[in-house]
N, C-alpha and C positions, 0 to 999 in steps of 0.2 A: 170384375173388381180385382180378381188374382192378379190380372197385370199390372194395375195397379200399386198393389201391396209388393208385388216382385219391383216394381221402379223405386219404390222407397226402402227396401233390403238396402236393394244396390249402392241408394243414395247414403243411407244410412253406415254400410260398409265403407264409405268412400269407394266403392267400382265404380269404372263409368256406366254410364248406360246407353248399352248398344243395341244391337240386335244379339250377338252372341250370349252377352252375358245374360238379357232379359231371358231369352231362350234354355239357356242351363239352369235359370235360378225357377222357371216355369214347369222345367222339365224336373228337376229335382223334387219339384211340391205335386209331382205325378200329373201334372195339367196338361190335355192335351194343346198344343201348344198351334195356332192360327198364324200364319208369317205376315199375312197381311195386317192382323192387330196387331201383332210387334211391330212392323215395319210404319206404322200409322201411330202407335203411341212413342218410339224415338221421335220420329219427327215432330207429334206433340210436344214434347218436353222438350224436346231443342232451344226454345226460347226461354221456357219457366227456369225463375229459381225457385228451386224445390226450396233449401233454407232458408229463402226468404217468407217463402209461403206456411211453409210451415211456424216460421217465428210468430207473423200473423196470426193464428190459428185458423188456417184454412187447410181442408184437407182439398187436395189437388185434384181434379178430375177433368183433365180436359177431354173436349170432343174429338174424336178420333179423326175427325174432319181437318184439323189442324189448328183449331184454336185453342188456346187453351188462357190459364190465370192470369198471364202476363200482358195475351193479348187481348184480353177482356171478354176470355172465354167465362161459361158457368164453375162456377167452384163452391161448393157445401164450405158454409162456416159453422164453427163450434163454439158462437158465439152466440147464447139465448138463455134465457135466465128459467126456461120450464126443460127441465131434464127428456121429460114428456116428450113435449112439443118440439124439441132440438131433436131428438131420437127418430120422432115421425117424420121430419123435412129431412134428415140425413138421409133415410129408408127411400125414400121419394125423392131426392136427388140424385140417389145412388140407381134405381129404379130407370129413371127419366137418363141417366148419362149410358146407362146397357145398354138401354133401345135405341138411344144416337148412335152411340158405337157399333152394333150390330149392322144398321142403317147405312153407314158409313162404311164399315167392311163389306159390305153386301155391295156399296157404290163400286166401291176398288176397285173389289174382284170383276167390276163388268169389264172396266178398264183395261183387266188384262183377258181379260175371256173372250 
C-alpha cells in the first residue's frame, strides 16, 4: 500500500509520477523500495485519472498486472453507509490487491530472470 499512498503524494503535489519520483518519495518514507513494483504501478496509472477517481470516491488500487480503475480494474469504494462494514471490505480489498500485486511482481521478476 506504500506505493500506493507515494502515487497520491505525488498526485496530490502535482509531481508527475514516474519511476524517479515514486522511488525518492518511497525512499524518503524509509521503504525499501522493489523497481519491479514501481515500474509495474507507473504503468498502472498511466491510464487512471487519479482526480477523477478520487472525485468519485474511489480509492485507487490497481493490479500491478496492468489493469487498473479506468480500465475496469478492482478499486475499494468509500461508498457504504456501515462505517463497520466499509472499513472491513477496504481491509480485504486492500488485503486481496497486496497478494495480486506480490503475484504480479513475482510474474515480472520471472520475465527478467
Amino acid at each position: 500500500m506504500e506505493y500506493i499512498y507515494a502515487a497520491l503524494i505525488l498526485h496530490e503535489s502535482e509531481t508527475e509520477i514516474n519511476e524517479k519520483s515514486l522511488t525518492t518519495v518511497l525512499k524518503a518514507a524509509d521503504v525499501k523500495v522493489e523497481d519491479v513494483r514501481v515500474k509495474a504501478l507507473v504503468a498502472a496509472l498511466e491510464d487512471v485519472d487519479i482526480e477523477e477517481a478520487l472525485e468519485a470516491g474511489q480509492v485507487v488500487i490497481p493490479a500491478v498486472g496492468g489493469s487498473s480503475a479506468a480500465s475496469g480494474g478492482e478499486t475499494a469504494t468509500a461508498d457504504s453507509g456501515n462505517p463497520e462494514e466499509a472499513k472491513a471490505s477496504a481491509e480485504e480489498e486492500a488485503k486481496e490487491a497486496e497478494e495480486e500485486e506480490a503475484a504480479s511482481a513475482a510474474g515480472l521478476g520471472d520475465l527478467f530472470g
